[in-house]
C-alpha positions as CSV (number, residue, x, y, z in Angstrom):
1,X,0.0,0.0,0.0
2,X,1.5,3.1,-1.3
3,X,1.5,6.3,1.4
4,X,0.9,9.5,0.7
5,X,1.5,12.9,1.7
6,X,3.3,14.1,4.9
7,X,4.1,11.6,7.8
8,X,6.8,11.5,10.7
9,X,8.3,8.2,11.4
10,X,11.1,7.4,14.1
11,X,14.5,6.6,12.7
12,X,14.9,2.9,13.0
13,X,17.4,1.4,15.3
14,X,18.5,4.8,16.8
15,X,18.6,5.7,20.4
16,X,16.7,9.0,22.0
17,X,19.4,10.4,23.7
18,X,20.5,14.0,25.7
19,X,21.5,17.1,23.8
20,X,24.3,18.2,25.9
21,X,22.1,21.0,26.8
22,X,19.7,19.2,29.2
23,X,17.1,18.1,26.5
24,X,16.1,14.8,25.4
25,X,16.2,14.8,21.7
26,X,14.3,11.7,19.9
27,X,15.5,11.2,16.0
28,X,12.6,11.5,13.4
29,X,12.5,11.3,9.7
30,X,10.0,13.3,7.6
31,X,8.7,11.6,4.7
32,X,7.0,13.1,2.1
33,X,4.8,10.3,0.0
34,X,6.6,7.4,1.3
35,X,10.0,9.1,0.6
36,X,12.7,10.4,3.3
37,X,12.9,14.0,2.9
38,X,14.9,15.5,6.0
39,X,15.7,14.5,9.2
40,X,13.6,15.8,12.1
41,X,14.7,15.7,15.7
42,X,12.2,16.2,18.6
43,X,13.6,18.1,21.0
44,X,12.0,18.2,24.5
45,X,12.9,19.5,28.1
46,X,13.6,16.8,30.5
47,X,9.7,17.9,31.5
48,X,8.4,17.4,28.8
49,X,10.1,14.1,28.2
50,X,8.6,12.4,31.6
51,X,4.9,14.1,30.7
52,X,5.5,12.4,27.6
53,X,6.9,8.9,29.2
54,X,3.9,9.4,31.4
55,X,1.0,9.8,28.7
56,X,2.7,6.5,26.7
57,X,2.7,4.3,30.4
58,X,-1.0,5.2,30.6
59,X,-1.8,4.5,26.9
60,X,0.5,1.1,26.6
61,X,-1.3,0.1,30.4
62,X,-4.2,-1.6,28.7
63,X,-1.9,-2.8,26.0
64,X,0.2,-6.3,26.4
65,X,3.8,-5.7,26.2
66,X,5.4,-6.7,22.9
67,X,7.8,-9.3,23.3
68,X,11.6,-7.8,22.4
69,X,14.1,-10.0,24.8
70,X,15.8,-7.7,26.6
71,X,14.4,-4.3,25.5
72,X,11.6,-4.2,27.6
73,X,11.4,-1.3,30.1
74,X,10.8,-2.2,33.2
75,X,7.7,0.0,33.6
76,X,6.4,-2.2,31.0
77,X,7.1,-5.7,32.8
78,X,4.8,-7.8,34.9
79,X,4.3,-7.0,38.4
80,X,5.4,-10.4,40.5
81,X,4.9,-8.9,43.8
82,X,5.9,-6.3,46.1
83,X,8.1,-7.1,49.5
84,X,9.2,-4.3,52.0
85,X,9.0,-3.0,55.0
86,X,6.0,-1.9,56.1
């Protein structure tokens, strides 16, 4: 199925990572009928980062994890149980 028109996509296989400035910036592509046309970072403030982190956690919650060994966040992992002290 052929795409059309404008979309953003993440840039496979490449880590969000910090600025060096304090910002968290996430690699996008922008793709213009299927076809890359520039790189497009999305830059956000370490706020903005967990508000986003926090919107996906309660999104994904009702969603079952998808299995990747080893790549999946521990927010994302079953609860076995909770020990300490009370």
């Amino acid at each position: 199925m052929s795409r059309t028109g404008w979309q953003v996509h993440r840039v496979p296989n490449t880590a969000v990572s910090w600025d060096g400035e304090g910002r968290v910036t996430v690699p996008l592509w922008l793709l213009r009928d299927g076809e890359h046309h520039s790189d497009l970072p999305l830059t956000l403030s370490a706020a903005e980062a967990e508000f986003l982190h926090a919107q996906l956690c309660y999104v994904l919650d009702s969603a079952p994890a998808i299995p990747l060994p080893g790549r999946v966040p521990d927010c994302r992992k079953p609860v076995q149980g909770r020990s300490g002290s009370g």
